[in-house]
N, C-alpha and C positions, 0 to 999 in steps of 0.2 A: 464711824470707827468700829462701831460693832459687826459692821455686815463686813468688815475689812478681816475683822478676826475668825467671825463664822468661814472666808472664803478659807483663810488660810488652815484652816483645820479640816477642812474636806481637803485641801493640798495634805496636811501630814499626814489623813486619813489612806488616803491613797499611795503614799509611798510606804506604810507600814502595808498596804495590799497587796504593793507590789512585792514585797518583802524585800526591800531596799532595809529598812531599818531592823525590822525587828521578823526575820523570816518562821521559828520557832514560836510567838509568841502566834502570830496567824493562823499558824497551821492548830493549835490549843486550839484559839478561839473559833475556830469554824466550826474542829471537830466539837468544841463544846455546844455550838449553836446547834448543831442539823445532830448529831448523835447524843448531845447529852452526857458525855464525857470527853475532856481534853483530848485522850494517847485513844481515843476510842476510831480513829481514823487509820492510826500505823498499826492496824488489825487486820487490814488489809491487804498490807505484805508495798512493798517498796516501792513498786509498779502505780498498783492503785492510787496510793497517798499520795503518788508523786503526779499522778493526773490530774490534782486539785490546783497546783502550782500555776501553771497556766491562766488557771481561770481568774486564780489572783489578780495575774501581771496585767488581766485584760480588763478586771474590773477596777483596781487599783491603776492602772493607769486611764482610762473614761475620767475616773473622779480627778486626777493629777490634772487634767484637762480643765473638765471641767471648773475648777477651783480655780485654777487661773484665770480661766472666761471671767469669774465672777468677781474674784482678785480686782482685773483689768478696768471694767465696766464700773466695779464700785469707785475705784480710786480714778478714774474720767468723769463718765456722764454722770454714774449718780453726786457726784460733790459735785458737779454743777446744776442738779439741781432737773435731770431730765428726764420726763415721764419714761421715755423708752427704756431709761436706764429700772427703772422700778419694775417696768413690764416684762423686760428680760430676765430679770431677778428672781419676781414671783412667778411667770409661766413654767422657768426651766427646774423651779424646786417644784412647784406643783405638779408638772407632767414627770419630776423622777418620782417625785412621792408616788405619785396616783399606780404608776409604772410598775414598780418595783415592789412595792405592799400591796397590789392587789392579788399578785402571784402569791403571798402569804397563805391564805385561807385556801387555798387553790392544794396547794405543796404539801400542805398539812407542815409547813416551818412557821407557826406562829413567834418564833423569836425575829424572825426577819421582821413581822410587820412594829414589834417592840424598839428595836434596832431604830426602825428609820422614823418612828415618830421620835425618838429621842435625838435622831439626827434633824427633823423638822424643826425642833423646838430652839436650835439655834437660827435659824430663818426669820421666823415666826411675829419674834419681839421689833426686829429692824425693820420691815417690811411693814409691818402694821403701823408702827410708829410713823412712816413715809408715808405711806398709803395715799396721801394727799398731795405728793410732790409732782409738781409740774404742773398743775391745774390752771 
């Protein structure tokens, strides 16, 4: 049930990316992650800001995706109980984790790499707890 919740919140995570829900609230929180201030992006004049939008709808919708994949797979194999379903689970969080936070230290956005351990930490408890399913 837990990893059914965890999927479904990288689902809303991603439609708030896409800026389906909350388009305004997105554009804050980037500009507050990579500048350090909310309106610190529409500094840039209409053009620029509005170059961010895209990347949203590309990253926000991957996770749209991918939360379904994991939506799908928990509420099949893993209720039944099947190692693939565990392996799919934790490779595909491990290779975005690994993915996505090592360009952190790299970019010099140390909030990204803050970000996705705190998105990890919903994975983390389901997966460890399984850890043993299918053996």
């Amino acid at each position: 049930m837990y990893m059914l919740a965890a999927a479904a919140l990288v689902i809303l995570f991603g439609m708030v990316m896409v800026m389906v829900i909350a388009p305004g609230l997105t554009r804050r929180a980037f500009s507050l992650r990579v500048f350090g201030a909310p309106g610190y992006l529409d500094r840039f004049g209409a053009e620029a800001a509005g170059s961010v939008s895209p990347a949203h709808a590309v990253i926000g919708g991957v996770l749209v995706g991918w939360g379904c994949a994991l939506f799908r797979v928990t509420r099949t194999l893993f209720a039944l109980g099947s190692r693939d379903a565990w392996v799919l689970g934790a490779a595909s969080v491990g290779a975005w984790f690994v993915a996505d936070t090592s360009y952190a230290p790299l970019s010099g956005h140390w909030q990204n790499a803050l970000l996705n351990t705190g998105f990890l930490m919903l994975f983390v408890p389901p997966l460890w707890a399984t850890r043993g399913m299918g053996r």
